[in-house]
mmCIF file of the N, C-alpha and C atoms, coordinates in Angstrom:
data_MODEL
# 
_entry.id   MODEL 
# 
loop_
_atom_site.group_PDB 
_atom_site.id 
_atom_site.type_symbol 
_atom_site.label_atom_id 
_atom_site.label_alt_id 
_atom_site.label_comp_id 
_atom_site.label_asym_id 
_atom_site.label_entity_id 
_atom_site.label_seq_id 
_atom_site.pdbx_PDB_ins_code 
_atom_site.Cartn_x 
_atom_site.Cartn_y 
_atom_site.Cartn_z 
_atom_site.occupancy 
_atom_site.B_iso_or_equiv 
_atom_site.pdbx_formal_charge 
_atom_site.auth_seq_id 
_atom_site.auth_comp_id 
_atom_site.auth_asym_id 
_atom_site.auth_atom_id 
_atom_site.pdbx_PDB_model_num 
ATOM 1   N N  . UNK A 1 1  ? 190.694 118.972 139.887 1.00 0.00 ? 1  UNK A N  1 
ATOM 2   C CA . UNK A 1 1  ? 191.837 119.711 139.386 1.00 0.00 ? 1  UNK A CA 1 
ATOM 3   C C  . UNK A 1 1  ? 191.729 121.168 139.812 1.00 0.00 ? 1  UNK A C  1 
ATOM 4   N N  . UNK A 1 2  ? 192.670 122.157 140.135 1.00 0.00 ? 2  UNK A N  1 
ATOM 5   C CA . UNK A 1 2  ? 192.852 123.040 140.559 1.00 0.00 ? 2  UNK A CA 1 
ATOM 6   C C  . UNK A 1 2  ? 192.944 124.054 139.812 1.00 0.00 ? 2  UNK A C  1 
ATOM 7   N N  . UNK A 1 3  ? 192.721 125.155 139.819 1.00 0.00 ? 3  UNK A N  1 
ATOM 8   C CA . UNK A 1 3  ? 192.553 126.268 138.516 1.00 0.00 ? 3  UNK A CA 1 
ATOM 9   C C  . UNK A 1 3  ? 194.263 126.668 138.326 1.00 0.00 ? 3  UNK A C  1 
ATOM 10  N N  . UNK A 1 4  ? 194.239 126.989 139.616 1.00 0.00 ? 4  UNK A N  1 
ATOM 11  C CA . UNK A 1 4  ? 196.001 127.478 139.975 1.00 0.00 ? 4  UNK A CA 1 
ATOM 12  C C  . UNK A 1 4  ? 196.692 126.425 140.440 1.00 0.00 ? 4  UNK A C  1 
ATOM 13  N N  . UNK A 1 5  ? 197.358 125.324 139.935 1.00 0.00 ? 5  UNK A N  1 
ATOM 14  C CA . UNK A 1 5  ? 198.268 124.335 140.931 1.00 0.00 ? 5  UNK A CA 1 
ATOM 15  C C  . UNK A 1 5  ? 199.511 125.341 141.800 1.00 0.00 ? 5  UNK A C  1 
ATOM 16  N N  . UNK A 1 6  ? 199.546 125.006 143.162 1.00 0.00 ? 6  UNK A N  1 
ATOM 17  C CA . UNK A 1 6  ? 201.120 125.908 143.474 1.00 0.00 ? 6  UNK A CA 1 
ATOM 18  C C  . UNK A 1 6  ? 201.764 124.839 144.100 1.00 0.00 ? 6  UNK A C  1 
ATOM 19  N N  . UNK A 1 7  ? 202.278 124.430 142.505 1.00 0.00 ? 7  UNK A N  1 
ATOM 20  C CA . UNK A 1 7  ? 202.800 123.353 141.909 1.00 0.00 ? 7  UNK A CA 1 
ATOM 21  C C  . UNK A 1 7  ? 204.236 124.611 141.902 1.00 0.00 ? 7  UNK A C  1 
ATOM 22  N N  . UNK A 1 8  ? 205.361 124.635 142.745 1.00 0.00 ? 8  UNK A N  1 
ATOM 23  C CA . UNK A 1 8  ? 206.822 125.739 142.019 1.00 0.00 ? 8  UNK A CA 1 
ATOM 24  C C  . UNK A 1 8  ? 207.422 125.093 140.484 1.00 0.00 ? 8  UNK A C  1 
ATOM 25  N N  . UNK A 1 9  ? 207.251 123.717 140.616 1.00 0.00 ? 9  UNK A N  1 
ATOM 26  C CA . UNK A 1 9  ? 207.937 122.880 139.519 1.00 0.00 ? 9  UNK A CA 1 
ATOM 27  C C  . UNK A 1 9  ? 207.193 123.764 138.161 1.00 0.00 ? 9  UNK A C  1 
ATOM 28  N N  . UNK A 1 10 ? 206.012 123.724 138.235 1.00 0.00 ? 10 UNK A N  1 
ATOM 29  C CA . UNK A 1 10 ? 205.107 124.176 136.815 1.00 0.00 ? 10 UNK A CA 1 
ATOM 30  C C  . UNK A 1 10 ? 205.809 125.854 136.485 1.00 0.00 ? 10 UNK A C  1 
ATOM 31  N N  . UNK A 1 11 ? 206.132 126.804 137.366 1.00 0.00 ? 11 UNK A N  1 
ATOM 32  C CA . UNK A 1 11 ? 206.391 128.017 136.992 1.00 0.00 ? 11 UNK A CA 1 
ATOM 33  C C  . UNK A 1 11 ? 207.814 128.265 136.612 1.00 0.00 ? 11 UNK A C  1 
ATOM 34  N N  . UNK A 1 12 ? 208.158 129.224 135.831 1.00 0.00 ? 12 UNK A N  1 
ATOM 35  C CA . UNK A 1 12 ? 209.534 129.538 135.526 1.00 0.00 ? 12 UNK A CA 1 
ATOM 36  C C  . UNK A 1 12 ? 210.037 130.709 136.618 1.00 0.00 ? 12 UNK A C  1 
ATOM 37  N N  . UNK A 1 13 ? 208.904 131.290 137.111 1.00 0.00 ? 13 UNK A N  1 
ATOM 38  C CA . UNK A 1 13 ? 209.054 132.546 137.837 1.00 0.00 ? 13 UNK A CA 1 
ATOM 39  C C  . UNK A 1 13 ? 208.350 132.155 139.205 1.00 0.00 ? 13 UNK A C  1 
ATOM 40  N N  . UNK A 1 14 ? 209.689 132.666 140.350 1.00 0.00 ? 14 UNK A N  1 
ATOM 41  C CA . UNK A 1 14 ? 209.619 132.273 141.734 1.00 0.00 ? 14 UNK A CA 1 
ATOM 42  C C  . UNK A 1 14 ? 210.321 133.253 142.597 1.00 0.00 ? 14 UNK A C  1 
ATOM 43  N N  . UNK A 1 15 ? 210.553 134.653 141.805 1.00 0.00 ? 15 UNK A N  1 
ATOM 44  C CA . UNK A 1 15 ? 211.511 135.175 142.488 1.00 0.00 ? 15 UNK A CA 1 
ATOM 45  C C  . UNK A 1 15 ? 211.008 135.301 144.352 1.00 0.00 ? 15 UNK A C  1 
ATOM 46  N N  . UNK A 1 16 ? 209.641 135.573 144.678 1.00 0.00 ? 16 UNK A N  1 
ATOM 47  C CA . UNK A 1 16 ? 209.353 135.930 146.418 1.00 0.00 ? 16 UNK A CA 1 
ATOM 48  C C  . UNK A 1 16 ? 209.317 134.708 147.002 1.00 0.00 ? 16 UNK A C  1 
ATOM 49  N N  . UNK A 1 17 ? 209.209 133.463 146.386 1.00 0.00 ? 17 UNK A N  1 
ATOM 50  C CA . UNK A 1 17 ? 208.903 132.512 146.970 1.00 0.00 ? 17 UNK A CA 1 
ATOM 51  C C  . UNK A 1 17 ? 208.281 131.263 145.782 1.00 0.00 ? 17 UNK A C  1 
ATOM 52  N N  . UNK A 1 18 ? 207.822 130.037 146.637 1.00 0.00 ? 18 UNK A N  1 
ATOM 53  C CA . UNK A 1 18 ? 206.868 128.983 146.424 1.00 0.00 ? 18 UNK A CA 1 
ATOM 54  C C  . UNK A 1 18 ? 205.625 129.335 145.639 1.00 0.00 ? 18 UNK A C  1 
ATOM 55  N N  . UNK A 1 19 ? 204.843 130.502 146.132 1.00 0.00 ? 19 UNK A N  1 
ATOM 56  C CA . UNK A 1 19 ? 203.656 130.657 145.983 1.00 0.00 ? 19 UNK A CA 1 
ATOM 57  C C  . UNK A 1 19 ? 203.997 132.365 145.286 1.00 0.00 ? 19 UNK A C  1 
ATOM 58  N N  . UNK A 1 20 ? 205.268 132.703 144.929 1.00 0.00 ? 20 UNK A N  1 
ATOM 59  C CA . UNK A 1 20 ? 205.293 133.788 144.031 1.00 0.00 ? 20 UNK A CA 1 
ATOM 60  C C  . UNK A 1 20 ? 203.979 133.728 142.672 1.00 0.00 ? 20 UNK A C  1 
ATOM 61  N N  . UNK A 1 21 ? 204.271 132.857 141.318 1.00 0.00 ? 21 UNK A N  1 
ATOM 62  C CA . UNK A 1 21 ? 203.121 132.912 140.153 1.00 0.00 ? 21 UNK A CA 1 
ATOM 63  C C  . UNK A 1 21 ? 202.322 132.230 140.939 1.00 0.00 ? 21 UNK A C  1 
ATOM 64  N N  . UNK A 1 22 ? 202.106 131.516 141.515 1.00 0.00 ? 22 UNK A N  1 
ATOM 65  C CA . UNK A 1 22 ? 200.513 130.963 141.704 1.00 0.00 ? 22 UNK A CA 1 
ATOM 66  C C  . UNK A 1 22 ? 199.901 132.476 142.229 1.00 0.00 ? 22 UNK A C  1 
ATOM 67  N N  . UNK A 1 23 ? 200.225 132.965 143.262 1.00 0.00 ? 23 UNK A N  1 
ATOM 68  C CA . UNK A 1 23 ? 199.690 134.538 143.566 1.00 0.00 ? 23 UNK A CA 1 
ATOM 69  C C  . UNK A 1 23 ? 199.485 135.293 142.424 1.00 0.00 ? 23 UNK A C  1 
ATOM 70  N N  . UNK A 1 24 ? 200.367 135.540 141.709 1.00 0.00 ? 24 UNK A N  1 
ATOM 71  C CA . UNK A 1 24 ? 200.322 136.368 140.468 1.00 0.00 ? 24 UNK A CA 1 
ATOM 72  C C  . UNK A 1 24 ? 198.956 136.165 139.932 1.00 0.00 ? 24 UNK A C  1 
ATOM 73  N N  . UNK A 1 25 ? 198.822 135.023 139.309 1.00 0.00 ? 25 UNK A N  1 
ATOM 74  C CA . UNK A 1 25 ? 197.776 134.192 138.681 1.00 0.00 ? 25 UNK A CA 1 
ATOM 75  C C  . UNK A 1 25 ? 196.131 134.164 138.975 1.00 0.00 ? 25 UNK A C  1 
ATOM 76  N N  . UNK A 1 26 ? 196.241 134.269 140.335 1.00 0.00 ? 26 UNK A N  1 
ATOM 77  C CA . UNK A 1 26 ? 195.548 134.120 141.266 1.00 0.00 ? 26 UNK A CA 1 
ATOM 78  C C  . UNK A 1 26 ? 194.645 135.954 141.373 1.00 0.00 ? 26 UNK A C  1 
ATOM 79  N N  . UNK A 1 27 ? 195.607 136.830 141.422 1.00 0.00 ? 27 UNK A N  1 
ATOM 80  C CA . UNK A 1 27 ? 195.207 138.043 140.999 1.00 0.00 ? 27 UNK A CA 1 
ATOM 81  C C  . UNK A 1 27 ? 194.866 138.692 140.390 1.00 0.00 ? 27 UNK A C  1 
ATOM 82  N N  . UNK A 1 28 ? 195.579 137.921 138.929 1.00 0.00 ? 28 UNK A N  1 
ATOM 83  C CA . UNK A 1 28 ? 194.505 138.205 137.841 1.00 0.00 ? 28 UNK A CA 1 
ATOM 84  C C  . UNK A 1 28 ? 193.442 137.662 137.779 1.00 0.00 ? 28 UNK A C  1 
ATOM 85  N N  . UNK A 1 29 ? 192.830 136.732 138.291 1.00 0.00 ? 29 UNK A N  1 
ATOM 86  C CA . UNK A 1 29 ? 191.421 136.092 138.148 1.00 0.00 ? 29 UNK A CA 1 
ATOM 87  C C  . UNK A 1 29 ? 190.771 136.414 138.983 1.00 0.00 ? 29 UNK A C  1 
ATOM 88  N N  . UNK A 1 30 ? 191.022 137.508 140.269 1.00 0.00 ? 30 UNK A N  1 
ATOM 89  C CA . UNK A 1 30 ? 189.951 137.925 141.063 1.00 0.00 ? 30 UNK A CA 1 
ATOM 90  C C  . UNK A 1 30 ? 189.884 139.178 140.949 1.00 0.00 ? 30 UNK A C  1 
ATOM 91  N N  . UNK A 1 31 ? 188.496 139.354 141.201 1.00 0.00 ? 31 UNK A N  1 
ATOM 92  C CA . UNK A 1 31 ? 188.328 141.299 141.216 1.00 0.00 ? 31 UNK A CA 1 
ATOM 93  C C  . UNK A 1 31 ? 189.764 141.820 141.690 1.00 0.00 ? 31 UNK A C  1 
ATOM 94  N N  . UNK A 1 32 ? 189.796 143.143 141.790 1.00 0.00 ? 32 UNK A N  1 
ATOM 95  C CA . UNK A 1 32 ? 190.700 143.853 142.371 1.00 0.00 ? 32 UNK A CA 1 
ATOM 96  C C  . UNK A 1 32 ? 190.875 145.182 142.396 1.00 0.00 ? 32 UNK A C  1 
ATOM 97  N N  . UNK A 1 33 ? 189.362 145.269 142.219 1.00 0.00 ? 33 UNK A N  1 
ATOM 98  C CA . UNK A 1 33 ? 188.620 146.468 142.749 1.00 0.00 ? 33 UNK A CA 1 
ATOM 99  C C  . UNK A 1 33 ? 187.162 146.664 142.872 1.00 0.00 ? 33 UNK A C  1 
ATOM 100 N N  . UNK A 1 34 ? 186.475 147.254 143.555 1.00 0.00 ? 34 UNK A N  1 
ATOM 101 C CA . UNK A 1 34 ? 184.922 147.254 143.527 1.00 0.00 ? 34 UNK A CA 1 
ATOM 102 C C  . UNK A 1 34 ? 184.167 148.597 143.933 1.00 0.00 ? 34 UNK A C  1 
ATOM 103 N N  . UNK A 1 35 ? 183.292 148.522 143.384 1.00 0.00 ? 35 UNK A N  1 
ATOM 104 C CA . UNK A 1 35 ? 182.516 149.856 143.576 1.00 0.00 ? 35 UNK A CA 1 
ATOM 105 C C  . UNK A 1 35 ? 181.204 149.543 144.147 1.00 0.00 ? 35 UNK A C  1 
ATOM 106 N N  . UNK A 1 36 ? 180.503 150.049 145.398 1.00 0.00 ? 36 UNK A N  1 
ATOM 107 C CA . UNK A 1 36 ? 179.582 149.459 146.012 1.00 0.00 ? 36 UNK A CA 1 
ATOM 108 C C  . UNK A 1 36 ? 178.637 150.736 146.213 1.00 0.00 ? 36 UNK A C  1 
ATOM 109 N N  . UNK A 1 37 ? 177.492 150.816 145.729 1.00 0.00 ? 37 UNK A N  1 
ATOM 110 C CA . UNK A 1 37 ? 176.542 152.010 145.835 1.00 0.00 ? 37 UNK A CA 1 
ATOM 111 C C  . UNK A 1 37 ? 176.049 151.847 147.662 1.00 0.00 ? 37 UNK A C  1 
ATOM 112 N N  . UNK A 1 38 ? 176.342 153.854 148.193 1.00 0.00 ? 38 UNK A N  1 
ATOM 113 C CA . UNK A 1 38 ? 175.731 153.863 149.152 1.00 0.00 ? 38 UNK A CA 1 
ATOM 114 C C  . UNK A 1 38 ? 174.414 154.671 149.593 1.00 0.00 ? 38 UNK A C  1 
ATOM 115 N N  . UNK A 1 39 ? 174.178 154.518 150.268 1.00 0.00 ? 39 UNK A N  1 
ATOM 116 C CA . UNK A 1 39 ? 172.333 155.185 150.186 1.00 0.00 ? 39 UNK A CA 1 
ATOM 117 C C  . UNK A 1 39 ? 172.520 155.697 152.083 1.00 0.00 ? 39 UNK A C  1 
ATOM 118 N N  . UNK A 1 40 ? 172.626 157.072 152.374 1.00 0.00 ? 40 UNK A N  1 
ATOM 119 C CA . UNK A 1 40 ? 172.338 157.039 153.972 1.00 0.00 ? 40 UNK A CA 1 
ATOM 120 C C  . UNK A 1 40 ? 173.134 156.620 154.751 1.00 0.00 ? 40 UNK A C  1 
ATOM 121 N N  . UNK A 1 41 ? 174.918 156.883 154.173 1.00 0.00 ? 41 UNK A N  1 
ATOM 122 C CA . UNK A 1 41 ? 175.443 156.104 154.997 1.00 0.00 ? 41 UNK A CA 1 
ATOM 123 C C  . UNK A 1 41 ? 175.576 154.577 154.930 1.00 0.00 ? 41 UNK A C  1 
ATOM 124 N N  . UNK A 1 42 ? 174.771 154.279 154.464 1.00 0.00 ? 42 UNK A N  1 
ATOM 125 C CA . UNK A 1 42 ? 174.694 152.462 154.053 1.00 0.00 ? 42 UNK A CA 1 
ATOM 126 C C  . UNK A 1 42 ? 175.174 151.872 153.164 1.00 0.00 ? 42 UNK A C  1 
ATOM 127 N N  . UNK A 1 43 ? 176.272 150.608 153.039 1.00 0.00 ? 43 UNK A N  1 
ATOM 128 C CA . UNK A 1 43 ? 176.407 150.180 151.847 1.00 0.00 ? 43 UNK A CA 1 
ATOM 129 C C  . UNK A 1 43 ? 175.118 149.310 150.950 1.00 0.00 ? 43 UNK A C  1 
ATOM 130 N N  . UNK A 1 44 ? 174.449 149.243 150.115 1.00 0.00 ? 44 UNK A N  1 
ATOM 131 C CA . UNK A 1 44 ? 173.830 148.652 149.457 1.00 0.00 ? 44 UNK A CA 1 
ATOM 132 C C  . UNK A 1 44 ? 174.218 147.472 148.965 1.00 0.00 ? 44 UNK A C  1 
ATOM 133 N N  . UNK A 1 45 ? 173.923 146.734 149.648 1.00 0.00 ? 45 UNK A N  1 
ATOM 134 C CA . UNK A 1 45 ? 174.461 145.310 149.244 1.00 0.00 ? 45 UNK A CA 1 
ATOM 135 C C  . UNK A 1 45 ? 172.999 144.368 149.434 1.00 0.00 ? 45 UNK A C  1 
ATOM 136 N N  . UNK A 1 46 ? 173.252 143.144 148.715 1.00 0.00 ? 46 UNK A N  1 
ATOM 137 C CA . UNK A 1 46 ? 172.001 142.374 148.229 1.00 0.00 ? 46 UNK A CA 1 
ATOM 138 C C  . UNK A 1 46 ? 172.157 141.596 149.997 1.00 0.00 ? 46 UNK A C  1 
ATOM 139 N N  . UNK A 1 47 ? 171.060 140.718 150.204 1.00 0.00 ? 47 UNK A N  1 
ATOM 140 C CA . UNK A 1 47 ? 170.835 139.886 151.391 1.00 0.00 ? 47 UNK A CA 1 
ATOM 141 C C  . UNK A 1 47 ? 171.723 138.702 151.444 1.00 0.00 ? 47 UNK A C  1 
ATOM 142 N N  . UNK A 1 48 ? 172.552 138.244 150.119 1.00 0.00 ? 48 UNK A N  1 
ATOM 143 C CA . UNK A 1 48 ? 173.692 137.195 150.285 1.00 0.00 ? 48 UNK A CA 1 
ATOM 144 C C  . UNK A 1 48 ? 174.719 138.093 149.933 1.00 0.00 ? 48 UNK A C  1 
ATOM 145 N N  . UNK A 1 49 ? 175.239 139.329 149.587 1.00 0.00 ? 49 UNK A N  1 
ATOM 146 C CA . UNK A 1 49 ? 176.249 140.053 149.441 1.00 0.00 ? 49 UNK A CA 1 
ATOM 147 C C  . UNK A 1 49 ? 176.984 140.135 150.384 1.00 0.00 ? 49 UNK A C  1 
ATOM 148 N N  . UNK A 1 50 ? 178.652 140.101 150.097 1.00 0.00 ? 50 UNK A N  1 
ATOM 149 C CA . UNK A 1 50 ? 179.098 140.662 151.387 1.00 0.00 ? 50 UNK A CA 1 
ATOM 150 C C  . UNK A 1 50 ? 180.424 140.981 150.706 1.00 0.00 ? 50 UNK A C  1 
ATOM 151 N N  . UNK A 1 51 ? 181.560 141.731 151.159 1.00 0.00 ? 51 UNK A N  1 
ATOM 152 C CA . UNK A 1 51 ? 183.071 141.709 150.720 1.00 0.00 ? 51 UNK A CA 1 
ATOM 153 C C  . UNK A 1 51 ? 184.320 140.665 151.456 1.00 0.00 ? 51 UNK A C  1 
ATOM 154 N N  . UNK A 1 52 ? 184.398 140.196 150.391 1.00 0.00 ? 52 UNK A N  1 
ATOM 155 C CA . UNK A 1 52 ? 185.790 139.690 151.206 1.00 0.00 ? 52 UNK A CA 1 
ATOM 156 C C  . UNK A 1 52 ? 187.160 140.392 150.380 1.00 0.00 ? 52 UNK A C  1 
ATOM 157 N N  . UNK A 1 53 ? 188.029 140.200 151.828 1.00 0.00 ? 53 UNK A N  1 
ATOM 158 C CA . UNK A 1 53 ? 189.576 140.621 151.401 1.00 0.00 ? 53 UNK A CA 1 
ATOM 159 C C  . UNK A 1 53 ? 190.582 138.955 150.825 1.00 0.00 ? 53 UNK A C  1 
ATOM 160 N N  . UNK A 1 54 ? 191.211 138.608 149.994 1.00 0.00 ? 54 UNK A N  1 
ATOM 161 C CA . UNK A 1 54 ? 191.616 137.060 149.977 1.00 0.00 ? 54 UNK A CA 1 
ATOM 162 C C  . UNK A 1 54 ? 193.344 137.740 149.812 1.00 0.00 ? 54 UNK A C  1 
ATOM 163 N N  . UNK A 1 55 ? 194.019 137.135 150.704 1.00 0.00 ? 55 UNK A N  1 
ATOM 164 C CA . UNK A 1 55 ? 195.630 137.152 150.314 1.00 0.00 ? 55 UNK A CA 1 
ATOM 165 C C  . UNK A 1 55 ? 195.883 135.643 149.746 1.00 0.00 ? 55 UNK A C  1 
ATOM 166 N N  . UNK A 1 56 ? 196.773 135.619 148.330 1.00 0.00 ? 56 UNK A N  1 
ATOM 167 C CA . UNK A 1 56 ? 196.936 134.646 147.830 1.00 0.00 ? 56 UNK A CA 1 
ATOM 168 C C  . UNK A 1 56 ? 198.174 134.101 148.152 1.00 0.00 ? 56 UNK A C  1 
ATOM 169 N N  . UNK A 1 57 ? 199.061 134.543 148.989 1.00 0.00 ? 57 UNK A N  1 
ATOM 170 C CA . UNK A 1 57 ? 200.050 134.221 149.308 1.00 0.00 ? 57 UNK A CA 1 
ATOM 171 C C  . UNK A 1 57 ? 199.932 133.079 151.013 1.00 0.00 ? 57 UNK A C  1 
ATOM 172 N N  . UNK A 1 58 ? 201.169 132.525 150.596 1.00 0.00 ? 58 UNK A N  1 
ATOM 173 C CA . UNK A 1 58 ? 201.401 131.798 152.348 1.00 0.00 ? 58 UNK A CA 1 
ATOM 174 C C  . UNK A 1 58 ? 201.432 132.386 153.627 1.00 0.00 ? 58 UNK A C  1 
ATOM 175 N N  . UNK A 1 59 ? 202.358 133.325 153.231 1.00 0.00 ? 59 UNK A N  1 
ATOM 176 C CA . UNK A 1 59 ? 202.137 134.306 154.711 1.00 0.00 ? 59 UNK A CA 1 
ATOM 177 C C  . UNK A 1 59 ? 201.215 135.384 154.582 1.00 0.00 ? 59 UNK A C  1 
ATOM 178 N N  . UNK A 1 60 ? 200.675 135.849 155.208 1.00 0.00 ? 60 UNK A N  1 
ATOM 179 C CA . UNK A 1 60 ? 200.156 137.197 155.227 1.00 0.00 ? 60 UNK A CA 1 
ATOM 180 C C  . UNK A 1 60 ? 201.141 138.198 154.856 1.00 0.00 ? 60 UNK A C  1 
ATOM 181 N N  . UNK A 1 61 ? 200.573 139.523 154.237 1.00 0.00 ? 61 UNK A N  1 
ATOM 182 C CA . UNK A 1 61 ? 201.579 140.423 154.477 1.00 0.00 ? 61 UNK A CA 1 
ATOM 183 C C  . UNK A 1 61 ? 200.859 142.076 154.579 1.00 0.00 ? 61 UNK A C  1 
ATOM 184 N N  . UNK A 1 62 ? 201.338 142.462 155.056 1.00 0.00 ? 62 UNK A N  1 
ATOM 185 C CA . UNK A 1 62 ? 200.384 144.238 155.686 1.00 0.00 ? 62 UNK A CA 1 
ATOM 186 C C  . UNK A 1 62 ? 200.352 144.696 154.388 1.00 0.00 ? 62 UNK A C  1 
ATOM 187 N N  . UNK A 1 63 ? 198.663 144.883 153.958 1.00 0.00 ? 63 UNK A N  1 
ATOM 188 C CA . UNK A 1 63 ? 197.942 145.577 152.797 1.00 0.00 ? 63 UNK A CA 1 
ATOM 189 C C  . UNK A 1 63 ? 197.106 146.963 153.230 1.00 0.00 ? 63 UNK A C  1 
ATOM 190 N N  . UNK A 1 64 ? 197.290 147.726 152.804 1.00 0.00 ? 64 UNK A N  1 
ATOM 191 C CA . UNK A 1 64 ? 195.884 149.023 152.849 1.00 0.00 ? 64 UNK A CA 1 
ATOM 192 C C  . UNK A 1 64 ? 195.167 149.187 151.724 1.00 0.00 ? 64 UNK A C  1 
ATOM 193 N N  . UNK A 1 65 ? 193.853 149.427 152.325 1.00 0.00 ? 65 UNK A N  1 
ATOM 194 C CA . UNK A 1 65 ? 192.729 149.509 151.692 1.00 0.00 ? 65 UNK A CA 1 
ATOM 195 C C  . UNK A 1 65 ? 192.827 150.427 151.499 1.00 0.00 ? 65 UNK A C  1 
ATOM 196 N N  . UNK A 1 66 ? 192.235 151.456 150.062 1.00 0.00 ? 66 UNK A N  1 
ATOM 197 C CA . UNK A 1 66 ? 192.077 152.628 149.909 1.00 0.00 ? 66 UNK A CA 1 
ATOM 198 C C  . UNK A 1 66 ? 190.495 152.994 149.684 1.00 0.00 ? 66 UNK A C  1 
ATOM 199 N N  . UNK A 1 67 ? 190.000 153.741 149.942 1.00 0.00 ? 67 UNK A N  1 
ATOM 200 C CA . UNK A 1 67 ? 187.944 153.588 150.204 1.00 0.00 ? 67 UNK A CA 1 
ATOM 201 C C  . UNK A 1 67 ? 188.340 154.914 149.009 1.00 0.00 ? 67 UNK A C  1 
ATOM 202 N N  . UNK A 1 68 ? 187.491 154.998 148.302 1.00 0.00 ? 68 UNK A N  1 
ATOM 203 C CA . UNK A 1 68 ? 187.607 157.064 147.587 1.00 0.00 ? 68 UNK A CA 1 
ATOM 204 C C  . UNK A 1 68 ? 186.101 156.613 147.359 1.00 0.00 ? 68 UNK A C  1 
ATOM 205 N N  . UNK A 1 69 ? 185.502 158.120 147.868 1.00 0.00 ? 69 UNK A N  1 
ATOM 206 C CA . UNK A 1 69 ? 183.936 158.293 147.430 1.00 0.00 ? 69 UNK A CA 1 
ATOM 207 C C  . UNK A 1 69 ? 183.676 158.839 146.592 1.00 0.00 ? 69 UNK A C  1 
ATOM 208 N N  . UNK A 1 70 ? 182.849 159.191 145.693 1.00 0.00 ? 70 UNK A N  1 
ATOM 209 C CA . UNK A 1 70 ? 182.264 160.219 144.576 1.00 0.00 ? 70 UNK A CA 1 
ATOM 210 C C  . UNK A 1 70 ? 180.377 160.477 144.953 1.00 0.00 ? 70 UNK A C  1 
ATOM 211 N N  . UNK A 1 71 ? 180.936 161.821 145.020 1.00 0.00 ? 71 UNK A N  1 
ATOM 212 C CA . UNK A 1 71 ? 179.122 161.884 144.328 1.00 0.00 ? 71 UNK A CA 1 
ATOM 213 C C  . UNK A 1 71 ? 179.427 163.103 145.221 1.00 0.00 ? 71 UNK A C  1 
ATOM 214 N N  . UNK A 1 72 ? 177.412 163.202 146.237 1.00 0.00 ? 72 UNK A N  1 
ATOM 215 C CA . UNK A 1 72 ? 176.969 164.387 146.984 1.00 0.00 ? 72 UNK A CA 1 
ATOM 216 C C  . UNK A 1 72 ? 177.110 163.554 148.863 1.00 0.00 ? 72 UNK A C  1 
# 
C-alpha cells in the first residue's frame, strides 16, 4: 500500500492537475529544508549522507535553490 495513492478519484482538490494533492501531501512529509554544517569549505556529511532534490509532481517544473550561510 502506498503512503500517498495518486489515486485523483480519492482527492477533492485537483486544481494543477492529476498529481495536484498527492504533491501537496507528499510535501508535507518530506523535509523542506536543511541545514548542513561546513568545516573548510566542506560540507560535513556522514559516509552514507548525501542530498537529494525530489519533485513530486509529473512534469518537472524550474525550482531555485536558495543556499544562506551563517557564522565566520
Amino acid at each position: 500500500m502506498k503512503l500517498v495513492p495518486e489515486d485523483s478519484s480519492l482527492y477533492k482538490h485537483g486544481y494543477e492537475g492529476d498529481d495536484d494533492m498527492p504533491a501537496h501531501i507528499k510535501y508535507m512529509l518530506t523535509q523542506t529544508s536543511l541545514t548542513v554544517p561546513i568545516n573548510k569549505g566542506k560540507m560535513m556529511l556522514g559516509t552514507w549522507q548525501g542530498i537529494y532534490l525530489f519533485e513530486h509532481r509529473y512534469q518537472a517544473k524550474k525550482r531555485n535553490i536558495t543556499l544562506s550561510f551563517i557564522g565566520n
